[in-house]
N, C-alpha and C positions, 0 to 999 in steps of 0.2 A: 717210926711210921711216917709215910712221906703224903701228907695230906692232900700235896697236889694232884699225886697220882692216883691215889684214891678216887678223887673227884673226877679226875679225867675218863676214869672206866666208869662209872656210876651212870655218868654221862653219857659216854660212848653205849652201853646195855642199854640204858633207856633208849636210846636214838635207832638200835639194832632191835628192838624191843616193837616199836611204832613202825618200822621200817619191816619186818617179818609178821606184823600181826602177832608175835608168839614170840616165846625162846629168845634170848642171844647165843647161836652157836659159837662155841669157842676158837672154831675157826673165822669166824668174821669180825671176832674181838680182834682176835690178833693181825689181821689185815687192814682193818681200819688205825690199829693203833702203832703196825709195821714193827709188832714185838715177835720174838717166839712163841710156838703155843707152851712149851714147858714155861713161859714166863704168865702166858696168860691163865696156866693152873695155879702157877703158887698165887698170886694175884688173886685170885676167885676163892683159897682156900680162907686167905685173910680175908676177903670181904664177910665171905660166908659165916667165917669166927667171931665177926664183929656185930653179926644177925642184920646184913644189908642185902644180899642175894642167898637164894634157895637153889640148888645145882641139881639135875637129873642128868644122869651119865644118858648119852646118844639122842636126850631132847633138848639141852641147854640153859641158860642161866634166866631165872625171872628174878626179880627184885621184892624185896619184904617191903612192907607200908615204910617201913625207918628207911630201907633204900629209895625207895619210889620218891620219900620226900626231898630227900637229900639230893636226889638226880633233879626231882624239878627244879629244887632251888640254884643251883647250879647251872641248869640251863637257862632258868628264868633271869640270871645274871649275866650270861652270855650274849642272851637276844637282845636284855637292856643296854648292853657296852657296844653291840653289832652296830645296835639302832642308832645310838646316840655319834659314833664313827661314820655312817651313811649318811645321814641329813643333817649332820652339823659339819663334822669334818671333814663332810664329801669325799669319802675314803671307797672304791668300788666293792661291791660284796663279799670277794675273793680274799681282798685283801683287809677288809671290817672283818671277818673270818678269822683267819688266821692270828689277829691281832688282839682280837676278842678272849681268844684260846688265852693268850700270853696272862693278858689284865683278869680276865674272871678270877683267877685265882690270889691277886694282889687286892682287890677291891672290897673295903667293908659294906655289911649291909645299909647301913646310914647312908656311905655315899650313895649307893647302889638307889635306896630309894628315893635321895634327893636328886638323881640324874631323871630317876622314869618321870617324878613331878616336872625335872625340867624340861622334859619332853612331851609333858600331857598327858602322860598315863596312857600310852598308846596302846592299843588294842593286839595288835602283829609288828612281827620284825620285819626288816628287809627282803626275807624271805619268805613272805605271806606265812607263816605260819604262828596259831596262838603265841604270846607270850603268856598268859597266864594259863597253863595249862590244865587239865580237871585229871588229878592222881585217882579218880574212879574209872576215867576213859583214857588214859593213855596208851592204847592203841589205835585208839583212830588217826588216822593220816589221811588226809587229802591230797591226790595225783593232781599237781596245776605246775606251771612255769610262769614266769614274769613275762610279760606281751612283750618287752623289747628284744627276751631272746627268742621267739617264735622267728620261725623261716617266713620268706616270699611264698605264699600261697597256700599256706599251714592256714587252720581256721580251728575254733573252738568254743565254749562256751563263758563268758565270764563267771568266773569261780568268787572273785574277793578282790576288792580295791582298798588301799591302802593309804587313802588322803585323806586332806581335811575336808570338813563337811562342805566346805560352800565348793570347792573343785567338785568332789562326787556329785552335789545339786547340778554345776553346769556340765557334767558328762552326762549323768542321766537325763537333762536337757537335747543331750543331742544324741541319744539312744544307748549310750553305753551303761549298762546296769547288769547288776546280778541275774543269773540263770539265760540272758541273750546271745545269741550267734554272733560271732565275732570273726573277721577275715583280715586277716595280712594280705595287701596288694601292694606295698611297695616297702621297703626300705633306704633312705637317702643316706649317704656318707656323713652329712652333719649331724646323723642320729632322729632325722626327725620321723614316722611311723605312719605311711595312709594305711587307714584298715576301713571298709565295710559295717559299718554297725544299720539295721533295719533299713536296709536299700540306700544309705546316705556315705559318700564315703569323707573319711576327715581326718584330717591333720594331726597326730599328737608329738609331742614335745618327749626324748629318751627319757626327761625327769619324770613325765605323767604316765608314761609307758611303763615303765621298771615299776611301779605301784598298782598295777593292774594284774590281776593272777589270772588265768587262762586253763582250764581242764580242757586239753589239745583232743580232737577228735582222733580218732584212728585212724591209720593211715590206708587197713586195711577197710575201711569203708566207705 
């Protein structure tokens, strides 16, 4: 039995899982994971043998409480090794991503939790999303982007920031907080970010940007 791969799918259905609200169809396993779908059946059968997923033929795969756990920890490992390649090894998300995928499956728990202590026990990854997630609500997902990749003249609401407590003290200083209107007005080549927060406009730095989460308004609005 090949444990990585195991992991890999548990992973991927939890992520298709918060990402549909419902189900992982087993056509978006196998897209996400760029397998067959005859590979993504026998795959599902073994899970299913092991009592980690429940299968409905034409509604899709949910996960057993033993899967559900086994995929948070797994992911919870991921966002840990994502985080710790972002803000320490300055690695861009794309590539903390990818490389994250590689080590989650090399990395014991011990280290696993002496990295998140060495990182403060952070609350979210790189990707504003929980790291510790709640296996009673793992459907919820929150729609937001990272402010530094919001367009020229996009605007939204502050969804979640992702700093330490004295930065969030001096942004919410200068208007920038949870649930407020937010405006992209310019973008500079050196990455630096003028946006609009309560009629003031101000300078942010791509480091302070990229930790600022953003529920983008509509565009048909």
């Amino acid at each position: 039995m090949n444990i990585d791969r195991f992991e890999e799918y548990l992973e991927t259905i939890l992520y298709l899982i918060r990402k549909n609200k419902g189900p992982a169809k087993t056509k978006q396993i196998s897209e996400e994971l760029n397998v067959s779908p005859p590979s993504v059946t026998e795959m599902i059968k073994k899970l299913y043998s092991s009592g980690l997923v429940e299968y409905t033929p034409y509604q899709g795969v949910e996960l057993t409480e033993k899967g559900t756990d086994q995929a948070i920890k797994i992911k919870r490992k991921h966002q840990v090794l994502e985080t710790f390649l972002v803000d320490v090894l300055d690695f861009d998300r794309k590539e903390a991503h990818k490389e994250a995928c590689e080590l989650e499956h090399a990395v014991s728990d011990a280290v696993l939790e002496r990295l998140y202590e060495f990182l403060g026990s952070p609350e979210y990854c790189p990707d504003g999303n929980p790291i510790n997630l709640d296996k009673n609500n793992i459907t919820q997902d929150e729609k937001f982007i990272p402010l530094d990749e919001m367009e020229e003249g996009s605007s939204g609401k502050v969804a979640r920031v992702t700093l330490p407590r004295e930065t969030k003290e001096r942004l919410i200083s200068l208007g920038i907080l949870t649930g407020e209107d937010i405006e992209v007005r310019r973008k500079q080549k050196q990455g630096c970010i003028s946006v609009m927060a309560i009629g003031s406009e101000i300078a942010l730095g791509r480091d302070i940007a990229k930790k600022i989460f953003i529920s983008p308004k509509s565009k048909n609005v």
